[in-house]
C-alpha positions as CSV (number, residue, x, y, z in Angstrom):
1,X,-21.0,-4.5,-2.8
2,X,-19.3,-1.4,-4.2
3,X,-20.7,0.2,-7.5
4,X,-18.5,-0.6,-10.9
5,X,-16.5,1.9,-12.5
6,X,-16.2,1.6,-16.1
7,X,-12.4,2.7,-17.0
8,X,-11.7,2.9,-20.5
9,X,-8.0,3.1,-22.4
10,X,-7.9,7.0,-21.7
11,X,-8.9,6.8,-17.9
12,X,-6.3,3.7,-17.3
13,X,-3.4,5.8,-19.3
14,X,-4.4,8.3,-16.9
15,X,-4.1,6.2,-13.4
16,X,-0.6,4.9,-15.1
17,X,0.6,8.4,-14.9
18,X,-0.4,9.2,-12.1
19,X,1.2,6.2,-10.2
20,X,4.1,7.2,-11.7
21,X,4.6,10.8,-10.4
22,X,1.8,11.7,-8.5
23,X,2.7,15.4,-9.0
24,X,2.4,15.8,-12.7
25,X,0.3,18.6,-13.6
26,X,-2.7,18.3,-15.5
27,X,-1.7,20.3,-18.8
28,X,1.0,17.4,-18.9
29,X,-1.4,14.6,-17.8
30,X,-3.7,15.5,-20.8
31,X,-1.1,15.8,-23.2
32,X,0.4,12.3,-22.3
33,X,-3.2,10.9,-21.9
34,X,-4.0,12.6,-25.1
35,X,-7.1,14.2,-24.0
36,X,-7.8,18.5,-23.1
37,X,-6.4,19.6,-19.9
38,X,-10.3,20.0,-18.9
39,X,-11.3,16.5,-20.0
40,X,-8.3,15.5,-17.8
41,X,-9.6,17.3,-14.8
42,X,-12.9,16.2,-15.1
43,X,-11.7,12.4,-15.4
44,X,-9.3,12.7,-12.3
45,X,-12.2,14.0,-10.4
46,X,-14.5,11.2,-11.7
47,X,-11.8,8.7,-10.6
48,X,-11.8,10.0,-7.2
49,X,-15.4,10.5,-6.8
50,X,-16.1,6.9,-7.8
51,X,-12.9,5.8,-5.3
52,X,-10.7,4.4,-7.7
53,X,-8.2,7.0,-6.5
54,X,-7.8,7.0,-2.9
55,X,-5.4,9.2,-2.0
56,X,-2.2,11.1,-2.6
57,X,1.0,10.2,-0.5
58,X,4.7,11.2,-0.1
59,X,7.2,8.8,0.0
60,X,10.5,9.2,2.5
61,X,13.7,7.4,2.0
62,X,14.1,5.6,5.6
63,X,17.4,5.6,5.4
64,X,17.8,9.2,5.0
65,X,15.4,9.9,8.4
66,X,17.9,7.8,10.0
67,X,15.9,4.2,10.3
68,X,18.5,2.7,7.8
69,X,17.3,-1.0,8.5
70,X,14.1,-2.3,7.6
71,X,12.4,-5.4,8.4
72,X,9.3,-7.8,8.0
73,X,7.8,-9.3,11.7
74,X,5.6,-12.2,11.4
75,X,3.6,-12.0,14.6
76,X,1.1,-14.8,15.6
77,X,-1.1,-13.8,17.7
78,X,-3.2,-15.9,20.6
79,X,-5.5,-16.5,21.5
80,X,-7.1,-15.1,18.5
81,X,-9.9,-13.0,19.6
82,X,-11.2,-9.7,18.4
83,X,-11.2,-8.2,22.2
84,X,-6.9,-8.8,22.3
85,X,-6.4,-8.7,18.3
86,X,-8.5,-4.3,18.5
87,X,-5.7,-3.1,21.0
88,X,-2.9,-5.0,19.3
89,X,-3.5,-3.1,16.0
90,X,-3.7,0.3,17.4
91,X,-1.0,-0.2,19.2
92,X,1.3,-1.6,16.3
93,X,-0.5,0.9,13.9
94,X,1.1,3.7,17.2
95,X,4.7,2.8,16.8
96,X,6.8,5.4,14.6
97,X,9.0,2.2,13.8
98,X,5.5,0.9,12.0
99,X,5.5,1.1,7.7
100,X,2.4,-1.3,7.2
101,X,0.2,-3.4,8.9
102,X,-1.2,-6.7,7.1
103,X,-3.9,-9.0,8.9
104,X,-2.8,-12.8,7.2
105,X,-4.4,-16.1,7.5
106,X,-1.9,-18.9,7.7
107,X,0.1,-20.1,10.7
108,X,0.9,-16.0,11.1
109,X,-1.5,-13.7,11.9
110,X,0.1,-10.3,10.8
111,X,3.1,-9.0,8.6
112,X,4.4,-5.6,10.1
113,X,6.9,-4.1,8.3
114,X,9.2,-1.7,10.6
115,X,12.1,0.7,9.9
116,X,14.5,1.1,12.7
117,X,18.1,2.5,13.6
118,X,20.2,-0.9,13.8
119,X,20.4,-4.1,14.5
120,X,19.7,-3.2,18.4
121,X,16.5,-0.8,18.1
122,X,15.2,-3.9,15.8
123,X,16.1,-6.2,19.1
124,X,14.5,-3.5,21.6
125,X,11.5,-3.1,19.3
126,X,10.8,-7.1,19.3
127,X,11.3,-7.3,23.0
128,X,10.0,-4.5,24.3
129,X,6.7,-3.9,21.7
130,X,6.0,-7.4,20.5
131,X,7.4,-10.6,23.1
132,X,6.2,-8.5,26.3
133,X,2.5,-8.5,25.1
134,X,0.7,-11.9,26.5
135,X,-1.3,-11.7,23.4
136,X,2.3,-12.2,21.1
137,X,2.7,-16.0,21.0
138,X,5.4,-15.6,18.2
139,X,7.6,-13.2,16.1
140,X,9.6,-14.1,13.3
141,X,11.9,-11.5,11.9
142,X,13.2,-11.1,8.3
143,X,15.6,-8.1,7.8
144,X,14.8,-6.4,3.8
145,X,18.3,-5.9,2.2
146,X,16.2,-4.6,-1.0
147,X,13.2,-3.1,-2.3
148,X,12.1,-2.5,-5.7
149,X,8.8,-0.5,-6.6
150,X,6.4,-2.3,-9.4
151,X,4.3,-1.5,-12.0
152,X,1.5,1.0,-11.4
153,X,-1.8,-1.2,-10.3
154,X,-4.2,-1.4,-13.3
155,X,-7.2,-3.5,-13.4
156,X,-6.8,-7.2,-15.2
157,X,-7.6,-7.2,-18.7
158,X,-10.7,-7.7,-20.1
159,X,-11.3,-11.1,-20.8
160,X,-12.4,-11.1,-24.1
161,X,-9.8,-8.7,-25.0
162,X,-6.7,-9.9,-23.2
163,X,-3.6,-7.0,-22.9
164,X,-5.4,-4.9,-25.7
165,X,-5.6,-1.2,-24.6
166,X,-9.1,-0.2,-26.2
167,X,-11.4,-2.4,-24.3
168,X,-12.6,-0.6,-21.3
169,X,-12.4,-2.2,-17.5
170,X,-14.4,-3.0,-14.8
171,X,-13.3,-2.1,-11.1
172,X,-16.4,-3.5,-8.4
């Protein structure tokens, strides 16, 4: 079991901010958190340290790289067995058409979500990566027509304190 972090109201402004733009410097990040730019550094450091902050990542617009359709694949998988299911991730995790990856329980074993051309790289993709593999008992398709981002992940609120700001959090 992973060690708890104790995140107070200053270190989950913080993590709001910085799901939010990623970029923002850390004069600004203190002045919005309220705290010195040095405080601020020594926080964000903390955060990562203790892995509450795992990483930094840029975000592409599909459609502008030219993979203008996007789509969920249900896959089920069988048999299931960790000798077939090892290759069949890498080679999913391989594919430049791959977004995500999700291992499920339920009648479907993994959600991949894709990004391809058209309507006929999506059928070449599910034929030629996904049906032709023995392992691939079934794929369901589901093209996205939407997507909207959410609010920036914070950790529930304390139970004795619910939705209040100046209670600190837990993250195990």
């Amino acid at each position: 079991m992973s060690e708890s972090v104790v995140l107070d109201p200053v270190d989950l402004q913080i993590l709001s901010l910085l799901q939010n733009d990623a970029r923002t410097t850390y004069r600004d990040l203190a002045a919005q958190a309220g705290v010195a730019p040095s405080t601020c550094l020594d926080r964000v450091a903390r955060l990562r340290r203790s892995g509450v902050i795992l990483g930094h990542r840029l975000r592409l617009d599909p459609a502008k790289l030219g993979r203008g359709l996007e789509a969920f694949l249900s896959v089920q998988v069988r048999p299931h067995r960790r000798e077939l299911i090892g290759p069949f991730v890498e080679r999913i995790r391989a594919l430049p058409e791959s977004r995500a990856l999700f291992h499920l329980t339920g009648p479907d074993d993994y959600l991949v979500h894709v990004a391809v051309t058209g309507t006929a790289d999506l059928q070449r993709l599910v034929i030629d990566e996904f049906t032709s593999q023995r392992e691939v008992a079934r794929v369901e398709t589901r093209l996205i027509f939407q997507q909207w981002d959410c609010g920036p992940l914070l950790p529930p609120a304390a139970p004795d304190h619910p939705g209040t700001k100046d209670s600190g959090s837990v993250i195990r």
